[in-house]
Every structure is written in C-alpha cells, then in structure tokens.
C-alpha positions, -999 to +999 in steps of 0.1 A: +518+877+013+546+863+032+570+850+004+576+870-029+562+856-064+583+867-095+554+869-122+580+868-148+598+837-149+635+850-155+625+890-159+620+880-194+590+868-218+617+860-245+618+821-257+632+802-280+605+783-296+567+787-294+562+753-269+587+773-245+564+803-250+530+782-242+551+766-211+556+800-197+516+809-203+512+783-181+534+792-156+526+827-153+491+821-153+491+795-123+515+820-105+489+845-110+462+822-090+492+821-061+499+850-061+455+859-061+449+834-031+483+831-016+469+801+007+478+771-004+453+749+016+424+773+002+440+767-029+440+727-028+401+729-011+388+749-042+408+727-066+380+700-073+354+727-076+366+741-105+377+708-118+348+697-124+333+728-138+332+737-176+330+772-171+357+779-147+380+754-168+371+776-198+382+798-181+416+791-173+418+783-211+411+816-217+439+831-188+466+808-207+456+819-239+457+855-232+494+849-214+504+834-246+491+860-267+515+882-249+547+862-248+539+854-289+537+891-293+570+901-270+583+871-291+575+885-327+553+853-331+590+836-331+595+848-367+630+853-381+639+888-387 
C-alpha cells in the first residue's frame, strides 16, 4: 500500500452524540474496503456490482452496524455518568 490509512479517525472512537458515532461507523468501515483493495480503479469497477446486489448491500449494513456497536460501547452508549 503506497499511502498510510489511519483506521481510527482522530486515534479516538469517542463522540459526542450518537449521529457522530454512526458517522464514524461509516467512515471506518469504507476505510476498511480501502484499505482491503487499496486500488481505487478496482474499487470504482466493482462498485455497481455490489450496488445492485441485496446480499452484498446487506452486507455492508451489517460492517456499519458492527462498527457502531463498537464506537456505542467505547462511548458508554452516550449515557451520562
């Protein structure tokens, strides 16, 4: 891989409110695809293959959810203490 990916936004999973939290899920789980197939143009090429397929958009639900999971945890499901 010829640039570095930081897989944690800002070192941190920390966030202020929950939408912040589901924003980062999101970002962490695309960079996880970069950082999986570093090419972009192979990236872009397999783009409307999963696009239009239920089961591999299912499963990026599933990558996102699982992200969140974890920042809602590190984030004491954003309860006051």
């Amino acid at each position: 891989m010829s640039e570095s990916v930081t897989l944690v936004p800002g070192n941190t999973l920390i966030t202020a409110t929950a939408e912040e939290g589901r924003q980062l899920a999101i970002k962490m789980s695309r960079l996880i695809i970069k950082v999986t197939q570093p090419d972009a143009a192979v990236r872009e090429k397999l783009r409307p293959i999963y696009a239009s397929d239920a089961a591999m958009l299912i499963a990026v639900g599933q990558t996102v959810a699982i992200e969140f999971a974890t920042i809602a945890a590190a984030n004491n499901y954003w309860k006051a203490i």
